[in-house]
N, C-alpha and C positions, 0 to 999 in steps of 0.2 A: 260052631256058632254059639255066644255067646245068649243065657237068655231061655227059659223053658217055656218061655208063651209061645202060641204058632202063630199069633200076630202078624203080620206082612210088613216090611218094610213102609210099601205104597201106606196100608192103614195105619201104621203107627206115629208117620205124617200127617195125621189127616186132622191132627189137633196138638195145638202146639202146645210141646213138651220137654221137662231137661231130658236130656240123653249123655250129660259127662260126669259119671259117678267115683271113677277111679285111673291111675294112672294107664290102663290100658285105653279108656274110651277116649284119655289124654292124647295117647298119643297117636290116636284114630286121626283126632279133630287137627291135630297138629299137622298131617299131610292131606287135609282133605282139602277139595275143591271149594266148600263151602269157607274155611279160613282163606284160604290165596280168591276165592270170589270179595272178601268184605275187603284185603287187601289192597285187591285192586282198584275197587273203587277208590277206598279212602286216597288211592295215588292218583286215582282222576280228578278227585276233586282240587287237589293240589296240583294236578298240572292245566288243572282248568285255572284254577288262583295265580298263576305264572306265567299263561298263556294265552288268555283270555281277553288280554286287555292292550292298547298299546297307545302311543302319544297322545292321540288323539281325546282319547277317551279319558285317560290316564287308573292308574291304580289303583287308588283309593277308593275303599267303598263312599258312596253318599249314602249315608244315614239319612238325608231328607226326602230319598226317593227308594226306599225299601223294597218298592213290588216293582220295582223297573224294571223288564225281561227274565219276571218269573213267570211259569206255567201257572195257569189257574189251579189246578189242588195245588201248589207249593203257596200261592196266595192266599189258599183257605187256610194253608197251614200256621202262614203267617198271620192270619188272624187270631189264630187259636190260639197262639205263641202268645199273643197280645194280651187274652184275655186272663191265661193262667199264671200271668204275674198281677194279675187285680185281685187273683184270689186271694192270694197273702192277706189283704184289705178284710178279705170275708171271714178269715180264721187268723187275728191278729196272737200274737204269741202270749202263751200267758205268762206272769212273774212267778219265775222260780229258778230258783238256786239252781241250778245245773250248769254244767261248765259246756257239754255238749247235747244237744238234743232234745227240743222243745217239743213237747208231746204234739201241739197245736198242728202240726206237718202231719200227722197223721191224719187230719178230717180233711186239709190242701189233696193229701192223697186219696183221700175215699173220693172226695168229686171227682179225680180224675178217673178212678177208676169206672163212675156213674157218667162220665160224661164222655171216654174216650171212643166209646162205639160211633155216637153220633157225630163225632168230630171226622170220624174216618170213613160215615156215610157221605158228607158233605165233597170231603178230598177227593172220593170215588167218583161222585157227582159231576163234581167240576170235571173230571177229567173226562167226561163223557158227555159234555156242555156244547153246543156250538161256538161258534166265534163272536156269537151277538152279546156275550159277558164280557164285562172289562172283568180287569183283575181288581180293582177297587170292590165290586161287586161282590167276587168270590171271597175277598177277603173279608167283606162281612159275613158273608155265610159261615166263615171257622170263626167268629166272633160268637154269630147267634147260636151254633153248635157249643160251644164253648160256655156260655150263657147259659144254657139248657130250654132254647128255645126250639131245637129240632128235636125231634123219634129219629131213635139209630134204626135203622132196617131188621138190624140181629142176625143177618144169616151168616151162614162158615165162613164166608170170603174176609167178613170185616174182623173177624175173631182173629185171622191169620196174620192182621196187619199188627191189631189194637195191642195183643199181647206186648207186642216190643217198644210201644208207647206209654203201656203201666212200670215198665223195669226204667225208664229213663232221667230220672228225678230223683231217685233216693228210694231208700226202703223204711216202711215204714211203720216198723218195728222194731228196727235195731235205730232209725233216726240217723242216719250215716247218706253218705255220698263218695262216690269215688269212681277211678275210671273204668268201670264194670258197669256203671249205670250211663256214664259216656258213649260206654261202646254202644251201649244198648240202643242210643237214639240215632246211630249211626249203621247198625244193623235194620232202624225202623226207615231212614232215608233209603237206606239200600231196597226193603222189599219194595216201598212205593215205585224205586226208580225201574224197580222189573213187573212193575204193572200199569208202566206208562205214565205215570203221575208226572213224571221231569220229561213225560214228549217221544216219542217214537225211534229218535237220535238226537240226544241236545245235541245244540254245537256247543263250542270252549266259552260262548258267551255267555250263554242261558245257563251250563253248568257254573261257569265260574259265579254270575247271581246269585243261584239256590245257595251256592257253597255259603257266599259269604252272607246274604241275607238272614237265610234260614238260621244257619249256625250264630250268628252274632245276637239273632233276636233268646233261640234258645240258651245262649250264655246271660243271656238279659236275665232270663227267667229261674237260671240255677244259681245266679249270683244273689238274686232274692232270696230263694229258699235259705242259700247257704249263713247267709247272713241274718237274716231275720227270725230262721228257726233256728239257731247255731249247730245245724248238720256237722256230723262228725267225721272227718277223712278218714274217706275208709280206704285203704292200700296203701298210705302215704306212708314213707320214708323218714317223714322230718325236714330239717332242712336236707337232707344229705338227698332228701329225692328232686324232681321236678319240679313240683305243681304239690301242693295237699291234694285239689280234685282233677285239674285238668292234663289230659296231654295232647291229644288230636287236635285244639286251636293252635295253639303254638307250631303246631308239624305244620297247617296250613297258613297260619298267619307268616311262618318263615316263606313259604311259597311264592305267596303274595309280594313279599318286596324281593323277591327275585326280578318281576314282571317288568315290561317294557312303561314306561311312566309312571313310573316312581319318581316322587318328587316332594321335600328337596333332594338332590342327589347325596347329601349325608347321609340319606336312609339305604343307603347301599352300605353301610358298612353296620356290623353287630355291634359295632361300640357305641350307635345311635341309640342306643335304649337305657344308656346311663345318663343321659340328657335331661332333667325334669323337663323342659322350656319341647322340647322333641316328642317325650311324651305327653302334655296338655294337648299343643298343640295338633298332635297327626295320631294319638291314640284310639279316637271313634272312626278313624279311615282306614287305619292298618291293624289287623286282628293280632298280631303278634306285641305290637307295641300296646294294644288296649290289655291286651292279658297282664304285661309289666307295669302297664299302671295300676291296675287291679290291686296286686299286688302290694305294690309297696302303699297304696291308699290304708290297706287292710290290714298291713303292717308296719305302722308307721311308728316310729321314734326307734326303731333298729337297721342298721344300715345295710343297704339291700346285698351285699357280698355276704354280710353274716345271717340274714334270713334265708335267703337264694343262692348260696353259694354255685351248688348247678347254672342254673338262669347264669349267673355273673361271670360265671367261669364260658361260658358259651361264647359270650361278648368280648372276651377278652383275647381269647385264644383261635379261634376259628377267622377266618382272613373273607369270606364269604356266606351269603343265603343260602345258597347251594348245598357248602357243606354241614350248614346248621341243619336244612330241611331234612339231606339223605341222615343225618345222626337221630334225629328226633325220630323217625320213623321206622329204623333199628330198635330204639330205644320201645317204641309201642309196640312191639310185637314181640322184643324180649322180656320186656316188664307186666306187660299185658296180655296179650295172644296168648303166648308159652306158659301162662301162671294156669296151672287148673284151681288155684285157691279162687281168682276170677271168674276164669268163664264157664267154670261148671256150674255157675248162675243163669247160662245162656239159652233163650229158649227155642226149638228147635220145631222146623213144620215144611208147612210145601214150599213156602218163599226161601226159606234159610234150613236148607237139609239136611237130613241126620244121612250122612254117606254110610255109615258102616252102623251093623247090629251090635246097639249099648251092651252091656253087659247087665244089664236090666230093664226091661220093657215097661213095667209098670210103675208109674212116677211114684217116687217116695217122697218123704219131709225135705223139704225144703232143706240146706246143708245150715250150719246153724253156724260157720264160722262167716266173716263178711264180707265182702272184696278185698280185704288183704292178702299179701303176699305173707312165705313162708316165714319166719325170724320177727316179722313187724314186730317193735315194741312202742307202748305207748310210755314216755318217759313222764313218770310224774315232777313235778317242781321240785328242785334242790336235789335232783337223783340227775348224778352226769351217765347217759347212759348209752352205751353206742347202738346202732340199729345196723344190723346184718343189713347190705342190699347188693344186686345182683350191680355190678361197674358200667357205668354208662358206656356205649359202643363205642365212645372217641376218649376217655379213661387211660391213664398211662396204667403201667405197673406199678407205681408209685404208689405212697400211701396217700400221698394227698387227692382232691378231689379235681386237679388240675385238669382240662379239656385240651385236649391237644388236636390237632387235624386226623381223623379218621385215615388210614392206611389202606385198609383192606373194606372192599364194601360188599354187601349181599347182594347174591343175583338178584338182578329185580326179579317180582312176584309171577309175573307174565312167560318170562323164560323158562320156566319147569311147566314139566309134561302135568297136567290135572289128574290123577285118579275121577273116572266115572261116577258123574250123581244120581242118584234114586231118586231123586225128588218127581215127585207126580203133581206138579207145577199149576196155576193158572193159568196156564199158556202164557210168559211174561216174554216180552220180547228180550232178544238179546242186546245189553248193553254194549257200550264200545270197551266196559271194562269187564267183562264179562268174560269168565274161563274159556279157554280152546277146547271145544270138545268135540270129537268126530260129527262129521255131517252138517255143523254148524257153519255160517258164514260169519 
């Protein structure tokens, strides 16, 4: 057993802490319950986003009706969402020369860290609310939380949430962003949704909502940061990668026009995203198409094959949603999951458990390298410079960066046995994506 403290497994959870220091605790986290648990959701929410919806209803999120068949703490949430892109407003950036990294991010992130407690008393709150709350209600309450109009409670339970609400925005000292801080808000939906904040059992409705609501309002708020303080992609590839910061919308936004009412029916095919007239029009309804316009808005007078060569190669070569979703999703868990330059960022407690004893019990410094992956180079101007990256899942043997149909695909997540968790839990109920583990239903 790794480790000279006598520490308890049960107590070393008991505040949340890293626990992935080196390739062994890598490859701990790499078959634990606790990766194939963040998994699985992230696949529920995408087969919420694909199944969720149907003629009737149709597809596309409505942006005019944001809190429609959310749980009230996901409507507190969405408040709060609301309010921390006003904060931009409250700590405008200051003039200076710097090409990435406006210090000003730095004070956006002290409020959050001063305000996250009480943002996650309010969430708790609601979810322990009666039925006489609208969700319009609740969602001022993550407003006035956000605001710094409520007292956080302080005790253990909110400390267990909040942590993974401070990692999710950027770090704010290196001034950077990347999918390590993605994962991390994604890790934070997850403990909420194991302490009942998304409902007892959603159904595919109410998760497909949070999915898109939540996630669309939080892409609201990182596209601010990212833009206004000019955050530095931290893990990115260059062109030759995905995204600079995003991957997990795109896996879900592809989900989404899988779904039954999808409409026009041109959004059935991946070549709808070269479309300007396609993107204006259905980019604030379909989170796949809003990220591609993102995109080329942010990069404008280069042509999107030569910024996004990935992105464009997707559209070009892939014949369905299907097989763009199951490739993207590969792609996040080889590029992300499997990096320990990433998740040994990750922070670890009763909601999201450390399954096996780290090879160091007592938290050290902070790891001083960023969310990149191994090889990243940052090319300065007029230096042509290749970047090492691990081959997208649907990648020929070729040299070029060509996307072909995926061949061989990975068991789903679900279908492997769990290694046993230690976690000494708030009593969360169990998800519908929730590991198989003896005794359980």
């Amino acid at each position: 057993m790794s480790g000279s403290s006598t520490e308890t497994q049960s107590e070393m959870n008991q505040k949340p802490r890293r626990c992935i220091f080196n390739d062994v605790d890598m490859k701990h986290f790499m078959t634990s319950s606790t990766k194939k648990e963040l998994l699985n959701f992230i696949e529920a929410m995408g087969k919420a986003c694909s199944s969720g919806s149907n003629e009737t209803t149709g597809a596309a999120f409505d942006s005019s009706q944001p809190l429609k068949n959310l749980t009230l703490p996901m409507a507190c949430l969405h408040g709060a969402l609301q309010e921390m892109v006003r904060w931009v407003d409250d700590f405008p950036p200051t003039v200076e020369a710097v090409r990435f990294g406006n210090p000003s991010f730095r004070l956006w992130h002290r409020r959050l860290l001063e305000r996250s407690e009480a943002i996650i008393t309010v969430i708790l709150q609601a979810r322990d609310s009666d039925n006489s709350v609208t969700v319009e209600a609740a969602c001022q309450k993550g407003k006035d939380a956000a605001v710094g109009l409520i007292h956080p409670q302080g005790d253990a339970s909110i400390q267990q949430v909040s942590c993974y609400l401070h990692d999710s925005f950027g770090h704010a000292t290196r001034l950077d962003y990347g999918t390590g801080h993605e994962s991390s808000f994604f890790v934070f939906l997850l403990v909420l949704s194991k302490v009942k904040c998304m409902g007892d059992s959603p159904s595919l409705e109410t998760l497909r909502a949070i999915t898109l609501s939540i996630v669309n309002q939080y892409l609201t708020v990182t596209r601010r940061l990212q833009t206004d303080y000019r955050l530095e992609p931290a893990g990115s590839h260059g062109v030759w990668g995905l995204d600079d910061y995003h991957c997990i919308p795109f896996y879900l936004g592809a989900c989404q026009l899988q779904s039954k009412g999808v409409h026009p029916l041109e959004l059935l095919d991946p070549k709808c995203q070269n479309d300007d007239y396609i993107l204006k029009d259905y980019g604030d309804g379909y989170m796949y198409l809003g990220c591609i316009r993102y995109i080329r808005n942010l990069k404008q007078g280069v042509p999107f094959f030569e910024s996004s060569p990935m992105l464009y190669d997707i559209s070009q070569t892939l014949p369905s949603w299907d097989k763009v979703a199951r490739g993207l999703l590969r792609l996040y868990q080889g590029e992300v999951l499997d990096k320990r330059q990433v998740v040994q960022h990750f922070v670890f407690s009763k909601l999201f458990p450390c399954t096996w004893t780290p090879s160091r019990l007592s938290e050290a410094v902070a790891p001083t390298e960023t969310f990149r992956t191994v090889g990243d180079i940052t090319s300065s101007v007029g230096n042509s410079t290749t970047i090492p990256t691990t081959r997208a899942p649907w990648a020929t043997s070729g040299t070029s960066a060509v996307i072909t149909e995926p061949t061989i695909m990975t068991i789903a997540p679900w279908a492997i046995g769990n290694d046993a968790t230690a976690a000494d839990a708030m009593a969360p109920t169990s998800a519908p994506w929730a590991s198989n583990k003896s005794g359980e239903k």
